[in-house]
C-alpha positions as CSV (number, residue, x, y, z in Angstrom):
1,X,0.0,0.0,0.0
2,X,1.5,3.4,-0.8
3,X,2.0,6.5,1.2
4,X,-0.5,8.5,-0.8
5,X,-3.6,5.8,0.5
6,X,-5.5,6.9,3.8
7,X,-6.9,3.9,5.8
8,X,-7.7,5.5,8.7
9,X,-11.6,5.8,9.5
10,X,-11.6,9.0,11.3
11,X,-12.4,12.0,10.5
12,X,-10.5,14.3,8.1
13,X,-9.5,17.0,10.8
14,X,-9.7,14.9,13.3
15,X,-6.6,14.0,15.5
16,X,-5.4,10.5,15.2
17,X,-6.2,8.3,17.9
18,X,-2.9,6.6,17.7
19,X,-0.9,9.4,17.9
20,X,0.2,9.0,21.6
21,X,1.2,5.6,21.3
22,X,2.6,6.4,18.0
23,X,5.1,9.6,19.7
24,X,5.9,6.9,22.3
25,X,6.8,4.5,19.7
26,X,8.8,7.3,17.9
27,X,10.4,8.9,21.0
28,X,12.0,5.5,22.1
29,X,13.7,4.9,18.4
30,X,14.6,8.3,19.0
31,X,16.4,7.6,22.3
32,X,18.3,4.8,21.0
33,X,19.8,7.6,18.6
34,X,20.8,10.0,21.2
35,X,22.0,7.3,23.6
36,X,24.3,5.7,20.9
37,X,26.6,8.3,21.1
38,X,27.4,8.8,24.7
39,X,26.9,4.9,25.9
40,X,29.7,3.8,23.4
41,X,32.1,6.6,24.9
42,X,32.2,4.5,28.0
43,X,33.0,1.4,26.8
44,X,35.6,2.8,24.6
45,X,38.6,1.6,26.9
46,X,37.2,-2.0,26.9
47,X,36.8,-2.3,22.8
48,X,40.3,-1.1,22.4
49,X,41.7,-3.5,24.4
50,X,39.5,-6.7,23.2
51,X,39.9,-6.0,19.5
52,X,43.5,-3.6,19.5
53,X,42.3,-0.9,18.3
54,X,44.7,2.5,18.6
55,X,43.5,5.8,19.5
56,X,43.1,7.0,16.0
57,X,40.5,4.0,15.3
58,X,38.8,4.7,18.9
59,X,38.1,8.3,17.8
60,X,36.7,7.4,14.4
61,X,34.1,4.5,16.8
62,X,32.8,7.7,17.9
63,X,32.9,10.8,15.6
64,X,32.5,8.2,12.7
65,X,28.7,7.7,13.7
66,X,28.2,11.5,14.5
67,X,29.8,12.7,11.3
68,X,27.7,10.1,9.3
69,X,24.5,11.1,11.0
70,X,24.9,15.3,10.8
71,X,26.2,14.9,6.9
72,X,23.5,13.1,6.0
73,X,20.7,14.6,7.9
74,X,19.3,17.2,5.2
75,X,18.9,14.2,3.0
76,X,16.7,12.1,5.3
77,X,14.2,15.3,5.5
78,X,14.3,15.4,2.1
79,X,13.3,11.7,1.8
80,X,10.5,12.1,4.1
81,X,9.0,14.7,1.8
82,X,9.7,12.8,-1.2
83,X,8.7,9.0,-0.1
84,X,6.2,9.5,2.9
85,X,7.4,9.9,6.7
86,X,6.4,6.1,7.0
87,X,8.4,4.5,4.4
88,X,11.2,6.5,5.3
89,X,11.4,6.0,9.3
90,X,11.3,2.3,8.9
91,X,13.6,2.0,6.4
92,X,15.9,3.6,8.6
93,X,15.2,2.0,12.1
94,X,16.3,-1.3,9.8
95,X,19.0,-0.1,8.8
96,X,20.1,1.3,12.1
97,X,19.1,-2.6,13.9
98,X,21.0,-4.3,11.1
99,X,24.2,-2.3,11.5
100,X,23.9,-2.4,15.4
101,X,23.8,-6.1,15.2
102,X,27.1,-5.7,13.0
103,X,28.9,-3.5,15.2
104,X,28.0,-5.9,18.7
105,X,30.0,-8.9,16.3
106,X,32.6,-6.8,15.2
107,X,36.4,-8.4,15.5
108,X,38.2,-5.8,14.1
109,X,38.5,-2.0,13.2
110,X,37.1,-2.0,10.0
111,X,33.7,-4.3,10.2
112,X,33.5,-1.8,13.5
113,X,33.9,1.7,12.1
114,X,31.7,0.2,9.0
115,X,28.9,-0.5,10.8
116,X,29.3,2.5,13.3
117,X,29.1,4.1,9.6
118,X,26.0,2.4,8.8
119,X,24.3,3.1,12.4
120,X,24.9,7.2,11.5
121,X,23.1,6.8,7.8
122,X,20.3,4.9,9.5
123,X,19.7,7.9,12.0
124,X,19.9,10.3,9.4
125,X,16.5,8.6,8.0
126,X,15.2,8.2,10.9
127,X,15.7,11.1,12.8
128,X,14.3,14.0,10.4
129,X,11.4,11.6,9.0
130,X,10.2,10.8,12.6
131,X,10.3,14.1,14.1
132,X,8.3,15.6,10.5
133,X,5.8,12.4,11.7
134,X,5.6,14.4,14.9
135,X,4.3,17.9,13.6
136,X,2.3,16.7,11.4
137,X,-0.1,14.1,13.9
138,X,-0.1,17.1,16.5
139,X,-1.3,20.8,16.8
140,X,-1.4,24.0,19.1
141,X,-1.3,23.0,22.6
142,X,-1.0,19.0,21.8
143,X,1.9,19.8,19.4
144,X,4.1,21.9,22.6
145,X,3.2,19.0,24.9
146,X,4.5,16.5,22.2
147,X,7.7,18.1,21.8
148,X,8.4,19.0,24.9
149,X,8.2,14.7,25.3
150,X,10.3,14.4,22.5
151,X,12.8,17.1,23.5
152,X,13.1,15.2,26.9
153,X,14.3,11.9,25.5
154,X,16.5,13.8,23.2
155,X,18.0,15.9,25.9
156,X,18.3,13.5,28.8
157,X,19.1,10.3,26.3
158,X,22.8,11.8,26.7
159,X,22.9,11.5,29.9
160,X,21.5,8.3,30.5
161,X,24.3,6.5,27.8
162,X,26.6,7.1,30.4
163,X,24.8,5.6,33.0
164,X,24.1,2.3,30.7
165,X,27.2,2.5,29.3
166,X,28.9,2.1,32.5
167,X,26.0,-0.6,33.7
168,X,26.2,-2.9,30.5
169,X,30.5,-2.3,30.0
170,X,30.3,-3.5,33.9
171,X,28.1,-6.4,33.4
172,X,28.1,-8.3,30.0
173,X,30.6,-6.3,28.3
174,X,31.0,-3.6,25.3
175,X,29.4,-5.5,22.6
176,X,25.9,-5.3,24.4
177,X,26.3,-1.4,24.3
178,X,24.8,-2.5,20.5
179,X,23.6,-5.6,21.0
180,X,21.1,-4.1,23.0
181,X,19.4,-1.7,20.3
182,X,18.9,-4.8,18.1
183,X,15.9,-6.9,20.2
184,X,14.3,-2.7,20.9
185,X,14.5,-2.1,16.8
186,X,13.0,-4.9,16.3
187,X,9.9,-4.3,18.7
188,X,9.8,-0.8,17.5
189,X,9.8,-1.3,13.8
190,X,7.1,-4.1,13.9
191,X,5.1,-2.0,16.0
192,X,5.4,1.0,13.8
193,X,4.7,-1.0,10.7
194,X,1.0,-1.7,12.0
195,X,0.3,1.4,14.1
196,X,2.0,4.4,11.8
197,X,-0.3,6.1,10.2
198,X,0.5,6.9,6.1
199,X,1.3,10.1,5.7
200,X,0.9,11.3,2.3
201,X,3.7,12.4,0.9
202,X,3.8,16.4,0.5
203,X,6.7,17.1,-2.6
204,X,7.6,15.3,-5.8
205,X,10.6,15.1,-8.2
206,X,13.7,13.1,-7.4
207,X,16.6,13.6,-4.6
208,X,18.8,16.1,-5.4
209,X,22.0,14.1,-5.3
210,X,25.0,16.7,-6.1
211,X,23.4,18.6,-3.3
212,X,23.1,15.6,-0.9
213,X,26.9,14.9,-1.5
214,X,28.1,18.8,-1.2
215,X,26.3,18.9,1.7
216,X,27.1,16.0,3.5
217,X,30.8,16.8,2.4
218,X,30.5,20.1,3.9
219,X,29.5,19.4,6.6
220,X,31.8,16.4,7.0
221,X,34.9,18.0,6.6
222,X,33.3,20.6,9.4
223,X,32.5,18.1,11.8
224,X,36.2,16.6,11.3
225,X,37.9,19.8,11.5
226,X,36.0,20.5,14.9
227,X,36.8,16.7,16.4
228,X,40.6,17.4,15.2
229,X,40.7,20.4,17.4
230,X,40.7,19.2,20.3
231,X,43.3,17.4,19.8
232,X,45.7,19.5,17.2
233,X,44.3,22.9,18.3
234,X,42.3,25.2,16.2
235,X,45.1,26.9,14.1
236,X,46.3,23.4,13.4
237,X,46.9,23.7,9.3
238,X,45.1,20.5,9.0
239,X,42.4,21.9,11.0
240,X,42.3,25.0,9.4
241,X,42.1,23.9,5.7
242,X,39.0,21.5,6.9
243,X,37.4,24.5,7.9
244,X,38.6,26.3,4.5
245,X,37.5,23.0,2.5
246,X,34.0,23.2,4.1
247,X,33.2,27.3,3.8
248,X,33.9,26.4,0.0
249,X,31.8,23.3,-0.1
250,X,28.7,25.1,1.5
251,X,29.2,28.3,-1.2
252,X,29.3,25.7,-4.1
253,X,26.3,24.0,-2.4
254,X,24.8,27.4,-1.6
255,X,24.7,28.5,-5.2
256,X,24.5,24.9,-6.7
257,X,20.4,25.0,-5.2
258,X,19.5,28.2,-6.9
259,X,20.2,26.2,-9.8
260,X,19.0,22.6,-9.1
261,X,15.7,21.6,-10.5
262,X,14.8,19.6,-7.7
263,X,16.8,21.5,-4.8
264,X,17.8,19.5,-1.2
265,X,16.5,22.1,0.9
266,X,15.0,25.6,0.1
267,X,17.0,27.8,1.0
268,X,14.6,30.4,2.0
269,X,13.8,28.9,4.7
270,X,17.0,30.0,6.8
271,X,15.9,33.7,5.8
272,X,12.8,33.5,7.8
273,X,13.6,34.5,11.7
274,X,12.0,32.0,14.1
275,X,13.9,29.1,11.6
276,X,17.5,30.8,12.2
277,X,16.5,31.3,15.9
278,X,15.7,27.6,16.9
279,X,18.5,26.2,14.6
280,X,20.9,28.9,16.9
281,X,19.4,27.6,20.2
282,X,19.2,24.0,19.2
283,X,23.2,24.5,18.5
284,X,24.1,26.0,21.8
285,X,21.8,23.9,23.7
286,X,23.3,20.3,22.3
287,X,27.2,22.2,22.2
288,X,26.8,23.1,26.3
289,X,25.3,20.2,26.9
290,X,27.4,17.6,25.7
291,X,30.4,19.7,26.6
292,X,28.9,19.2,29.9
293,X,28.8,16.1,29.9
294,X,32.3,14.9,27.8
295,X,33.8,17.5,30.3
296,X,32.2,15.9,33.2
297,X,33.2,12.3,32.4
298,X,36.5,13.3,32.1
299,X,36.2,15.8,35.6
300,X,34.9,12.7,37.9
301,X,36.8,10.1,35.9
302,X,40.4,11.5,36.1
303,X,41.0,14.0,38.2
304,X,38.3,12.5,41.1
305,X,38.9,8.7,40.7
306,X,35.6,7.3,39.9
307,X,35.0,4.7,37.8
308,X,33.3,4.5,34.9
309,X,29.8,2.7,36.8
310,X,29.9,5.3,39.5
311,X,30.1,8.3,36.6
312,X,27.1,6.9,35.2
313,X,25.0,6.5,38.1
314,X,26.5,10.5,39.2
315,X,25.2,11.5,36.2
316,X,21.3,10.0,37.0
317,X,20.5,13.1,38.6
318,X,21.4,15.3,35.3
319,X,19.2,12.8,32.9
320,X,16.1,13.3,35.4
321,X,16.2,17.1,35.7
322,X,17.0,17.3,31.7
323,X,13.7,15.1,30.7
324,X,11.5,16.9,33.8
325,X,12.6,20.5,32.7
326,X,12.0,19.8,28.8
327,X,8.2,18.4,30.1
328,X,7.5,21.4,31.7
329,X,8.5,23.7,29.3
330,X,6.4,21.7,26.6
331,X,3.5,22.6,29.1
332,X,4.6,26.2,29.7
333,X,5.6,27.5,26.5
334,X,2.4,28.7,25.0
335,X,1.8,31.2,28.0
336,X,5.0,32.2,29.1
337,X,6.5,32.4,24.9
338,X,9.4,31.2,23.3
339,X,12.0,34.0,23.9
340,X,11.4,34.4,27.9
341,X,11.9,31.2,28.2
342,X,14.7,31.4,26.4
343,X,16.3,33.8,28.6
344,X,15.4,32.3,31.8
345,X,16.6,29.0,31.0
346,X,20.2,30.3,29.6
347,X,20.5,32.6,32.6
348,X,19.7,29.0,34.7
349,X,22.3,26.7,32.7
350,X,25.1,30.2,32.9
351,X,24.8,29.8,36.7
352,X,24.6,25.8,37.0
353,X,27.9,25.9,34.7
354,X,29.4,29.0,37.4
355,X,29.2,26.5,40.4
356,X,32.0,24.3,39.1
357,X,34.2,27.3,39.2
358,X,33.2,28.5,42.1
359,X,33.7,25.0,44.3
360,X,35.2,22.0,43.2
361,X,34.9,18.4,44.1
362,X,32.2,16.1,42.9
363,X,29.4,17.3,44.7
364,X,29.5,20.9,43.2
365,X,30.0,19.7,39.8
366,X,26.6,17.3,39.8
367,X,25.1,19.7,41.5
368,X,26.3,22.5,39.0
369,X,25.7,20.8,36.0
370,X,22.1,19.5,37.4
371,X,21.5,23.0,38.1
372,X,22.3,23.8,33.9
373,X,20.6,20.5,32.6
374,X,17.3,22.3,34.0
375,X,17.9,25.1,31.6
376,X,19.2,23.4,29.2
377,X,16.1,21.3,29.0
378,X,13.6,23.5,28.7
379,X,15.7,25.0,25.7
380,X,15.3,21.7,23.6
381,X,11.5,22.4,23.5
382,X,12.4,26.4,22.6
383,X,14.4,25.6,20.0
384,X,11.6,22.6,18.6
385,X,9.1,25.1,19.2
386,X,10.3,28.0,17.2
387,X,12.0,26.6,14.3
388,X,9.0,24.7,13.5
389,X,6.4,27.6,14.2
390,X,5.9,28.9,10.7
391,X,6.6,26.1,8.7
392,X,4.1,24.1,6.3
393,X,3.2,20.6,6.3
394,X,4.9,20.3,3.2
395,X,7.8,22.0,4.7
396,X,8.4,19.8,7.9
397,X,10.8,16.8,6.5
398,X,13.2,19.3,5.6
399,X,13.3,21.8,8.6
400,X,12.8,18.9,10.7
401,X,16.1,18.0,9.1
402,X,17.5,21.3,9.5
403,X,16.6,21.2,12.9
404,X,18.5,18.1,13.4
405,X,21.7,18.9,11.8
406,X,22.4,21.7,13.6
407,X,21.7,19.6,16.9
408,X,24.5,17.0,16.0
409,X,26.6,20.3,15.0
410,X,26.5,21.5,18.2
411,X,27.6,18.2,19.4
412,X,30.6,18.6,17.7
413,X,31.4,22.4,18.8
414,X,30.6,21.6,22.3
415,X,32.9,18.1,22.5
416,X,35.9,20.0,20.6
417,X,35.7,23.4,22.4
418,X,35.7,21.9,26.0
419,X,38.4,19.7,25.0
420,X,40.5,22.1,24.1
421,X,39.7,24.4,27.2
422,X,40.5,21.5,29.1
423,X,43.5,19.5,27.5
424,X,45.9,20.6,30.3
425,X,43.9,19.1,33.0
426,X,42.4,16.3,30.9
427,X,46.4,15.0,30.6
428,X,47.8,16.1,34.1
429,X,45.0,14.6,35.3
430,X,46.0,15.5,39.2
431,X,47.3,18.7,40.6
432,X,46.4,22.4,40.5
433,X,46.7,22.8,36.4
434,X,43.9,19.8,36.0
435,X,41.8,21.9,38.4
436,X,42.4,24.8,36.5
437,X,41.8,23.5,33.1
438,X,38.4,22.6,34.4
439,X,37.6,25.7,35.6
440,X,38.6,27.3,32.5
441,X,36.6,25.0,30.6
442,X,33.2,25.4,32.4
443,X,33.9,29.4,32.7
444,X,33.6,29.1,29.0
445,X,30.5,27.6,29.2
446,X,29.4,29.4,31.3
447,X,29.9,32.7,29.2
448,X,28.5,31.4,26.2
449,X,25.1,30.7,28.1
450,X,25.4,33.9,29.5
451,X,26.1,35.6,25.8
452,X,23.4,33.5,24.2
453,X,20.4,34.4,26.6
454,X,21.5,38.3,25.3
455,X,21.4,36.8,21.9
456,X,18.4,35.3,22.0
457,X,16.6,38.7,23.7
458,X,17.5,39.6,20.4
459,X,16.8,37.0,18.0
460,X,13.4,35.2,19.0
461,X,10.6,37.0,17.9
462,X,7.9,37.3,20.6
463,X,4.7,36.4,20.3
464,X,3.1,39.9,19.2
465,X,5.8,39.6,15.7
């Protein structure tokens, strides 16, 4: 049956009555996304030493999958539009299963980083076409409280890797960090097949394949540039001719859709205001958040002696205040608007991220980054909220997919910037320059919440424009 058929029996403007079960269904594929990228940082240690892997190959288990994922995301919105949400999200959730079920047998580097490969174009589906399933089954008040669900599995799914990846790397060992998606992907797909509703699909034509491959090269050579620096530097040459190599590519892809009969993305949907402001909050938000928490692994690993178990269940109390703040600002949002909240909840993450500086040891830095995760969560459902505010149904694959990229963009920024704020500590690992490095580190982010609430004053229309 195709995309274009409706089998549904209710009413034409009526709400779907599987569309709560459906955003659960959605929201935990969605998780297992998120979570893939900080659960497999803890069991790093333990795959390098059962299958000899050397640091470069390490880095490339992790940045392989996030690179894959942000260069490919514009491409998955696209496919949404073009196929139908439905046929789109499940062909992804396969793909993503399959490739987890590779990576869990892996014996080497290469069937590894290939199927760590696979699992990042598998999200890229996924992730745009489900969210785009997400707008378009909800509306007004029932749309905020759907993403502010959403936004809390996105925002506290990064949290909680760590705590499984320090349970299942503990119990039965690395491979089970994928094993583990493989029996939920299954559940999820076959469930999704049934209850999914078939979207018509809402553009025609064909992908727009030079575009797809500028872009995702682009963006590639961006993400790479930003993982290099924080080991290299950021006036590395390497570095800097990644970051030369992908200004060029994005010009060429730029001009390349003012030309293309069937364009990737239009691009005049980055001139309209509330798109540019919830792609720049969704960017901060994801770059201080995993900063926060690749800053705090390090922070409670090296320089306070936990293990990697007890980092996990330290970080518990970050996950529950992410997910509680982004359901309350679902619920909130519509009376209290988009930029106040905005402001509020930078002003709360600046001063959760000033505590660390302030006092150290490990109870002021869980408590200081709790403190932030509650702002920072209740900017996942600004930054949903506002990007996708003035967009049409035929529009929502491809902001969705906007939307996302910039989330795993600020992934990278965020890992790469407190990495290099914090080398110096991060290698002496003891001593008054690893304290300091820290403190530098989460000064940082704690000015760049501080300068994007002022930015945001600025940027997010209110609800009167």
């Amino acid at each position: 049956m195709s995309d274009t058929e409706t089998t549904t029996t209710h009413a034409p403007d009526a709400p779907h009555p599987l569309r709560w079960p459906v955003l659960g269904l959605l929201g935990l594929a969605q998780l297992m996304l998120i979570l893939d990228i900080t659960v497999v940082a803890i069991a790093l240690p333990h795959m390098g030493a059962e299958l000899d892997l050397d640091r470069a190959a390490l880095t490339w288990v992790v940045s392989g999958y996030a690179l894959t994922f942000g260069s490919l995301m514009l491409l998955g919105g696209r496919a949404a539009d073009l196929f139908g949400a439905k046929r789109v999200v499940l062909t992804g959730l396969a793909v993503f299963t399959a490739a987890s079920l590779a990576a869990g047998l892996a014996t080497g580097a290469p069937l590894l980083l290939g199927a760590r490969i696979a699992q990042g174009a598998g999200a890229a589906l996924l992730s745009p076409a489900a969210l785009s399933v997400v707008v378009r089954l909800f509306d007004g008040d029932e749309r905020n409280r759907a993403l502010g669900i959403w936004s809390a599995l996105g925002g506290g799914g990064a949290a909680l890797g760590v705590l499984l990846g320090g349970l299942i790397t503990a119990g039965p060992g690395w491979a089970w960090v994928f094993f583990v998606n493989v029996p939920v992907g299954l559940v999820v797909l076959v469930s999704l097949a049934r209850m999914l509703p078939p979207l018509p699909r809402v553009a025609t034509g064909s992908l727009d394949a030079p575009g797809a491959v500028l872009v995702a090269a682009a963006t590639g050579a961006l993400i790479y540039a930003l993982i290099r620096a924080g080991d290299h530097g950021w006036l590395d040459a390497v570095t800097v001719a990644l970051v030369a190599v992908s200004a060029v590519a994005y010009a060429i892809f730029a001009a390349w859709q003012h030309r293309a009969a069937a364009p990737l993305m239009d691009l005049r949907l980055l001139g309209r205001r509330p798109v540019v402001a919830g792609t720049f909050v969704i960017a901060v938000t994801t770059a201080l958040m995993v900063g926060a928490f690749f800053l705090g692994s390090f922070y409670l690993q090296n320089h306070q002696g936990h293990g990697a178990l007890m980092t996990g269940v330290l970080f518990l109390p970050v996950a529950l205040v992410t997910m509680a703040a982004a359901t309350i600002a679902g619920r909130v949002i519509g009376r209290l608007g988009a930029r106040s909240l905005a402001v509020v909840a930078l002003a709360v993450a600046a001063s959760g991220f000033l505590v660390p500086v302030l006092r150290s040891g490990t109870a002021a830095m869980v408590t200081g980054v709790s403190v932030a995760a509650a702002g920072l969560g209740a900017l996942f459902v600004v930054a949903a909220a506002t990007a996708l505010s003035s967009v049409a149904p035929h529009e929502a694959g491809v902001s969705s997919g906007i939307v996302s990229t910039f989330h795993e963009f600020g992934a990278s920024v965020g890992a790469a910037a407190v990495s290099s704020a914090a080398a110096a500590s991060i290698a002496a690992r003891t001593g008054e320059q690893a304290a300091s490095g820290f403190d530098d580190a989460f000064l940082v982010a704690t000015g760049v919440a501080a300068l994007s609430a002022v930015i945001s004053l600025w940027l997010i229309p209110s609800a009167n424009e």
